[in-house]
C-alpha positions in Angstrom: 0.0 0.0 0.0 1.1 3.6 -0.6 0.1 4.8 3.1 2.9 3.7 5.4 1.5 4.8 8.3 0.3 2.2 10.7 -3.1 3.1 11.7 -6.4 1.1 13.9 -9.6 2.7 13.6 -10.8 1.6 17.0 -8.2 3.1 19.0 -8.3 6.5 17.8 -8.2 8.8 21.2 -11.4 10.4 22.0 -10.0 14.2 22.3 -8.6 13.4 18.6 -10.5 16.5 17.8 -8.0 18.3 19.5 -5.7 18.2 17.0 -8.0 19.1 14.0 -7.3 23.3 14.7 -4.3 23.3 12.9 -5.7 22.3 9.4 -7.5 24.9 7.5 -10.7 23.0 7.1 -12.9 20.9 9.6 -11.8 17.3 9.3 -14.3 14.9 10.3 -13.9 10.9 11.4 -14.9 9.0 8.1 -18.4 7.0 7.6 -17.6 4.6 5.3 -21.1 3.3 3.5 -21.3 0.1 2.2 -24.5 0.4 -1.2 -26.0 -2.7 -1.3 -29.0 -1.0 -2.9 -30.8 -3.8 -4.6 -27.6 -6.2 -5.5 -29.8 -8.7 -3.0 -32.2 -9.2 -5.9 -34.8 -9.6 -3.3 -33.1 -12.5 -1.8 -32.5 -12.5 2.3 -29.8 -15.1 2.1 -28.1 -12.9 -0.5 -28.6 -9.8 1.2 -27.2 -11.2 4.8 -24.6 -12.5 2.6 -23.8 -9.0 1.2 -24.1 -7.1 4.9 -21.0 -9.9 6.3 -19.2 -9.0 3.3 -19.6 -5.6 4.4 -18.8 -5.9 7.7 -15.8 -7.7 7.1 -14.8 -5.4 4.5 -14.5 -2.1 7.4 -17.6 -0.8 6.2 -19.7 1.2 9.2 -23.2 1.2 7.2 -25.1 -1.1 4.9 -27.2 0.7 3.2 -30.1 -1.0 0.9 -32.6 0.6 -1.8 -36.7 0.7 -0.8 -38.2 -0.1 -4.7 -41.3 0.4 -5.6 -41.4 0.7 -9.5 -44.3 3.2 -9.7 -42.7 5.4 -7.0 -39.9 5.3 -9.5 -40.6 5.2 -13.2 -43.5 5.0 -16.0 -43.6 1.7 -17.1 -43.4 2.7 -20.8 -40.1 4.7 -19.8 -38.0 2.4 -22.1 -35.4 -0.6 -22.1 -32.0 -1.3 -20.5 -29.7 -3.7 -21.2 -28.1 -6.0 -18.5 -25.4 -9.3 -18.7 -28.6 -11.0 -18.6 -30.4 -9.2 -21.4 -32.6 -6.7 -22.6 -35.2 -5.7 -20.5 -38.0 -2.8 -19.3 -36.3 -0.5 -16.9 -39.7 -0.9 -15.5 -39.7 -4.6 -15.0 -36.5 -4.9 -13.6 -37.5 -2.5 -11.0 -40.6 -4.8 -10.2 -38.7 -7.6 -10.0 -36.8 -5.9 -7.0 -39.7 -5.1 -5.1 -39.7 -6.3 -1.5 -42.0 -6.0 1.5 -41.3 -4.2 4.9 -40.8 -7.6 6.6 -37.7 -8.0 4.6 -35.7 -4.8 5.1 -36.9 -5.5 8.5 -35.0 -8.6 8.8 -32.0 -7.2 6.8 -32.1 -4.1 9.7 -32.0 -6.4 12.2 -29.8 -8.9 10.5 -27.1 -5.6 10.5 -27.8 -4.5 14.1 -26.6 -8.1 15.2 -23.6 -7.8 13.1 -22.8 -4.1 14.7 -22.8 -2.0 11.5 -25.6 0.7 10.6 -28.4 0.2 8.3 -29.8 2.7 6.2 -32.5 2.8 3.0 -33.4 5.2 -0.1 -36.7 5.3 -0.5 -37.7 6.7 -3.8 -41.5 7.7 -2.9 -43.9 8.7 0.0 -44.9 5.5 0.6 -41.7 3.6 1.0 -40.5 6.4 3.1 -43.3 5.9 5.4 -42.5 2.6 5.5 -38.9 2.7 5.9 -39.1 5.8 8.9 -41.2 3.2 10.4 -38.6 1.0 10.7 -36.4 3.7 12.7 -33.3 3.0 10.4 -30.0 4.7 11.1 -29.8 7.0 8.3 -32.5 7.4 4.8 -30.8 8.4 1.9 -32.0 10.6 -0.5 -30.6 9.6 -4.1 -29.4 12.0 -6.4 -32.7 11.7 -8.3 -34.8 12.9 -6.0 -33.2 16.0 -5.3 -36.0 17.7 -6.8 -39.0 15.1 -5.4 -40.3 17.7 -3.2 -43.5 15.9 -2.1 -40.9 13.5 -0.3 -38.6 16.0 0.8 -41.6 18.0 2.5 -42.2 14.3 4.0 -38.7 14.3 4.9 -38.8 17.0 7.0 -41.0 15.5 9.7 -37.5 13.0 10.4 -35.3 15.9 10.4 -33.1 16.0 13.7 -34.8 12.7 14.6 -33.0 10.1 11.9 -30.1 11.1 10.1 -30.7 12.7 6.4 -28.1 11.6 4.0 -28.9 13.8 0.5 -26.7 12.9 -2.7 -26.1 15.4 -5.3 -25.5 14.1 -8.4 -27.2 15.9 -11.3 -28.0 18.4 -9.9 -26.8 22.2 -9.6 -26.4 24.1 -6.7 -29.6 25.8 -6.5 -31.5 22.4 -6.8 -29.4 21.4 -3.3 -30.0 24.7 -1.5 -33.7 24.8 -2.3 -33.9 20.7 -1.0 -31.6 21.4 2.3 -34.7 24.2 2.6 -37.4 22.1 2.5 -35.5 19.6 4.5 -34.7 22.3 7.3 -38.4 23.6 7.4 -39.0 20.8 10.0 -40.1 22.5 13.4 -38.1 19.7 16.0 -35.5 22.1 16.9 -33.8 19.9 18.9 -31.7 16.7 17.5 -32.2 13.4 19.0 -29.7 11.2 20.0 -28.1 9.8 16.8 -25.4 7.9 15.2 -25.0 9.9 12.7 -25.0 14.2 11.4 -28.7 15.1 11.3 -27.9 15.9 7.6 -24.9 15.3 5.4 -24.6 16.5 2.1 -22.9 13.3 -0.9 -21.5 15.2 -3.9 -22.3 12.6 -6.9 -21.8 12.4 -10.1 -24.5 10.3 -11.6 -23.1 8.3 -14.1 -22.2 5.0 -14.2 -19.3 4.2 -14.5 -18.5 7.4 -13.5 -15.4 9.2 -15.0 -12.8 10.0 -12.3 -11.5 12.8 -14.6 -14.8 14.3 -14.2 -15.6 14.0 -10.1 -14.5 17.4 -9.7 -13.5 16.6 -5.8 -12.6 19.4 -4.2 -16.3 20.2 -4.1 -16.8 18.0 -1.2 -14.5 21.1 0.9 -16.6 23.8 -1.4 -19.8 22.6 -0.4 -19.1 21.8 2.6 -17.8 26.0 3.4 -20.8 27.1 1.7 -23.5 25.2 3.1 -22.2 24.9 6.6 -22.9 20.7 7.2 -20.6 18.0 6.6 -20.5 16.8 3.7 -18.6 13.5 1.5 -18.6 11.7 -1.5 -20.8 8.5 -3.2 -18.4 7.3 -5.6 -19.4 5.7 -9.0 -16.3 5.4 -10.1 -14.1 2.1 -10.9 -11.2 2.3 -9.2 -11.3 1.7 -5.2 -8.9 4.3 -3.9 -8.5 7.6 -6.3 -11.7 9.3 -5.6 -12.0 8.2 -2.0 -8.9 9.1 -0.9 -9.0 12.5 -2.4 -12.3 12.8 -0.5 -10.5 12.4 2.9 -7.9 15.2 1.8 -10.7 17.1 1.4 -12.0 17.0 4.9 -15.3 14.5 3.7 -17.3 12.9 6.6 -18.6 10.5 4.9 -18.0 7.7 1.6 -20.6 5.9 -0.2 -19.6 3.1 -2.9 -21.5 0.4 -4.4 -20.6 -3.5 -3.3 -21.4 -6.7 -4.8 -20.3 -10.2 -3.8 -19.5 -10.4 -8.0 -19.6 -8.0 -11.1 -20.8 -10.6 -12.7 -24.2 -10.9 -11.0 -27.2 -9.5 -13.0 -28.2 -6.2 -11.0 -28.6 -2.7 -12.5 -25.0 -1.7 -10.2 -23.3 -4.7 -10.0 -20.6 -4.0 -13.0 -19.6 -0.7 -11.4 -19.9 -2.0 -7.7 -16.8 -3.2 -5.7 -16.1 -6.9 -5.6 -15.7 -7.6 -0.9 -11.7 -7.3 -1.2 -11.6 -4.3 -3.7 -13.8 -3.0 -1.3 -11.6 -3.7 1.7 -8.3 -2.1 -0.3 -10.6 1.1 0.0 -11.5 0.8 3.6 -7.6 0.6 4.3 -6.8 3.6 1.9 -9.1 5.7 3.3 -8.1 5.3 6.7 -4.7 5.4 6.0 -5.4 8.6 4.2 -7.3 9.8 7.6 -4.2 9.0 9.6 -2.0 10.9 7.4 -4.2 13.8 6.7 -4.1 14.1 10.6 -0.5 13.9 10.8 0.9 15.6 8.0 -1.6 17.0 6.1 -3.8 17.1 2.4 -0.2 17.7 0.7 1.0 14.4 2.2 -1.8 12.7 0.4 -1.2 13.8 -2.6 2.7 12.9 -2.8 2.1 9.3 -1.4 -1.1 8.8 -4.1 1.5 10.3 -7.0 4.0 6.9 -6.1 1.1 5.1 -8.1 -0.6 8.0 -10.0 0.1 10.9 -12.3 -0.4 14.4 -10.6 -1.8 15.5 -13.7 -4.7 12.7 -13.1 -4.8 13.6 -9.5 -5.2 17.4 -10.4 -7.9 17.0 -12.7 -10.0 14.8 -10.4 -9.7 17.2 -7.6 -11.1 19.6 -10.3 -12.1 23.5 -9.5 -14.2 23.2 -6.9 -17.1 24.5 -8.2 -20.4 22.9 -8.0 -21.5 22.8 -12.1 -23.0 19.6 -13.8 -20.5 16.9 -15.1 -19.8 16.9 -18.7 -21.4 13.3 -18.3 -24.2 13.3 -16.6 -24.9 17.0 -18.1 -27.6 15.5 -20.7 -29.7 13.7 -18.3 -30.5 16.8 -16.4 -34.1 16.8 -16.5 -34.3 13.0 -17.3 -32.6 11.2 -14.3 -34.3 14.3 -12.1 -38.0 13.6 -10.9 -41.0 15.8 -13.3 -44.5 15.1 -13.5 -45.9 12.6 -16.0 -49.7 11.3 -16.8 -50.4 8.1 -15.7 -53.2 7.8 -18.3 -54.3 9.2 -21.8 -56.7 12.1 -21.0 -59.4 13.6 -23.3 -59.5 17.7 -23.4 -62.0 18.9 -20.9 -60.8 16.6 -18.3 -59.6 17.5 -14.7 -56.4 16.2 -13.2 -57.5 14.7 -10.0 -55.7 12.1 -8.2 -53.7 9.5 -9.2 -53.9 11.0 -12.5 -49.6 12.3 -12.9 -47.0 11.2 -10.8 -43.7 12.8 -9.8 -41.6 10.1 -11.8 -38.0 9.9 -12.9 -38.2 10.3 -16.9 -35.3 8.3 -18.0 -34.8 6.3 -21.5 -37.6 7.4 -24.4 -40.1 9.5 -22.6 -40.3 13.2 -22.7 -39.5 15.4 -19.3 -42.8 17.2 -17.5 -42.3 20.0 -15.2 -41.2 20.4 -12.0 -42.6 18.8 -9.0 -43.1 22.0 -7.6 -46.2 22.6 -9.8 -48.1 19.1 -8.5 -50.6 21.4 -6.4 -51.0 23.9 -9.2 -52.1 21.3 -11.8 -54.1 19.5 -9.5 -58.1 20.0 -10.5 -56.9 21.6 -13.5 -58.9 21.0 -16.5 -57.4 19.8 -19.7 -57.0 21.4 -23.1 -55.9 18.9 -24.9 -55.4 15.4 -25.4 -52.3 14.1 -23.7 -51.0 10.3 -23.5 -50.0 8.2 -21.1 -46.9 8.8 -20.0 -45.8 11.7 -21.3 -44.3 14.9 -19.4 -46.2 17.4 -18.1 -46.4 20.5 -19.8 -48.4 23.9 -18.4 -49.5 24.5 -22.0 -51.5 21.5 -21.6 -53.5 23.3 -19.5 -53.4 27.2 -20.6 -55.9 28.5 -23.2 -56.0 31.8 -24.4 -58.6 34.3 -22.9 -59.8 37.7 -24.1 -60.0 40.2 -21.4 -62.3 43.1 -22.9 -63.1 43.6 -26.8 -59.9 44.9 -28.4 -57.5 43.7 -26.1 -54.7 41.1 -26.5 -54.8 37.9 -25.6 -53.1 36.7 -22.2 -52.7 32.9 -21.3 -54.6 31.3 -18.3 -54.3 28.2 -16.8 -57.6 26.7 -16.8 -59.5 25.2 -14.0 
């Protein structure tokens, strides 16, 4: 290994914090998150498989995915292709679908094992489901950055379980306006947790994701400009780069993929960690703790350039500023949540319920607007035909209205 220094998590001292003045940003003691998601494939043996893999990899959380397919995507959003085939995004997602009793047992399972468990739920009713489970931490995706119906929801749990909120594709005004409707909560004072009431994941949604591209100094940006800690959930391939740069950069908190083999069928599995790749980045990243605390950021950079060009570790630090990656910069608006029909609707008709959903757009499907707009649509009256599944769009709703004789025309949403 390229850190030298001899270092056991366990027996860090407790007034460690002590030490952190000297460094020009806060340094925090690293979460290291283990993302099952849904590499179980709805199998329990699997998944307690995958949480002692975990475990005995370093990780301090196990954190599993909440799928419902409707809370997620139309099911005429389009097709994906997997080692085992071509398939509906949709299906695949049903196919994943569990029941409370599992995550239950997988919660449960964890606790005996002495590691965390935490959840994304990607809709209001698996977060109601999951929050009653009291998990350690729910995880908002990068996706739902913009699901404000859930984040509103959200809000109730604030200061009670730990919020985790990624930020891939997405721009800094989509994270400041969901830490706001996070923070809106009224419990003013935290319960006891295991975790930072909220931490803040910069992301970059695309998988696999380009290290050239990560851009890691934002985790320090972010972290100065919003005020909470924040970290990194890493998509990329390789097991130290991005991680370890995330430690120089004072991150609380590391969230990578694992799978038992990249060989296995799920949607994540070819970009997750295989249990010993997965343990070389435990060992990194505390190593890079232990010299960042000794020596300093610089340190880490002259011990990762025995094995890497500076050049390559200069351009994934990156500027620092929060902007979309060149990647994942043309599924802004798809990967996002907007509003789609649920059913073909005749002109004339009123949007009641059940009638759009706030729905990632993904593969072949047009992009609605923003979830912000749900209560404004809602009892509108159509005026026009729209089809199933396609985006929402305020000009489906907006006819033209003359004021007095002689005057122009001025659009009006119709109700």
């Amino acid at each position: 290994m390229f850190f030298p220094f001899k270092y056991d998590r366990v027996s860090r001292p407790p007034h460690l914090k002590l030490l952190f003045i000297s460094f020009p940003h806060k340094i925090y003691i690293m979460t290291i998150i283990a993302e099952i998601g849904t590499a179980h494939s709805g199998d329990l043996s699997k998944a307690f498989e995958l949480i002692d893999a975990s475990k005995e990899a370093g990780a301090d959380c196990v954190k599993f995915q909440w799928v419902y397919a409707d809370e997620i995507l139309h099911p005429d959003t389009g097709f994906v292709d997997l080692p085992n085939g071509r398939t509906r995004l949709y299906d695949n997602f049903k196919a994943l679908e569990c029941n409370q009793e599992f995550y239950a047992q997988c919660m449960e399972y964890a606790r005996k094992k002495n590691i965390l468990f935490a959840c994304s739920p990607f809709g209001l009713k698996s977060l109601k489901e999951l929050a009653e489970l009291k998990p350690d931490a729910i995880k908002i995706a990068s996706p739902e950055v913009n699901h404000y119906p859930m984040l509103k929801e959200c809000s109730r749990f604030y200061r009670k379980i730990p919020l985790i909120l990624s930020s891939g594709v997405s721009k800094l005004g989509d994270i400041e306006k969901a830490m706001e409707l996070i923070d809106a909560s009224e419990n003013k004072r935290a319960e006891d947790m295991k975790m930072p009431a909220l931490t803040l994941l910069h992301c970059l949604t695309f998988y696999p994701a380009p290290e050239d591209e990560y851009n890691v100094r934002c985790v320090k940006t972010l972290g100065q400009v919003l005020g909470i800690p924040t970290g990194i959930s890493d998509h990329s391939m390789d097991p130290v780069l991005v991680p370890v740069l995330s430690v120089a950069m004072g991150g609380a908190m590391i969230e990578k993929h694992i799978t038992l083999s990249r060989k296995d069928g799920g949607l994540d599995d070819p970009v997750a960690l295989e249990p010993e790749m997965f343990k070389l980045m435990v060992h990194s990243v505390h190593q890079a703790e232990a010299v960042l605390r000794h020596s300093g950021e610089n340190e880490i950079y002259r011990q990762l350039a025995y094995e890497y060009p500076m050049e390559k570790i200069n351009s994934i630090l990156g500027t620092g500023i929060k902007k979309l990656a060149p990647a994942e910069s043309a599924n802004y608006g798809r990967t996002n949540r907007s509003l789609h029909y649920m059913r073909s609707m005749k002109k004339g008709e009123k949007i009641g319920n059940g009638d759009v959903s706030v729905l990632r757009t993904e593969k072949i499907l047009t992009p609605g607007i923003s979830p912000e707009f749900m209560e404004l649509i809602t009892g509108a009256v159509l005026t026009k035909d729209v089809e199933n599944g396609a985006g929402v769009k305020l000009e489906d709703f907006i006819e033209k209205k003359r004021k007095n004789c002689g005057t122009k025309s001025r659009p009006q949403l119709k109700f």
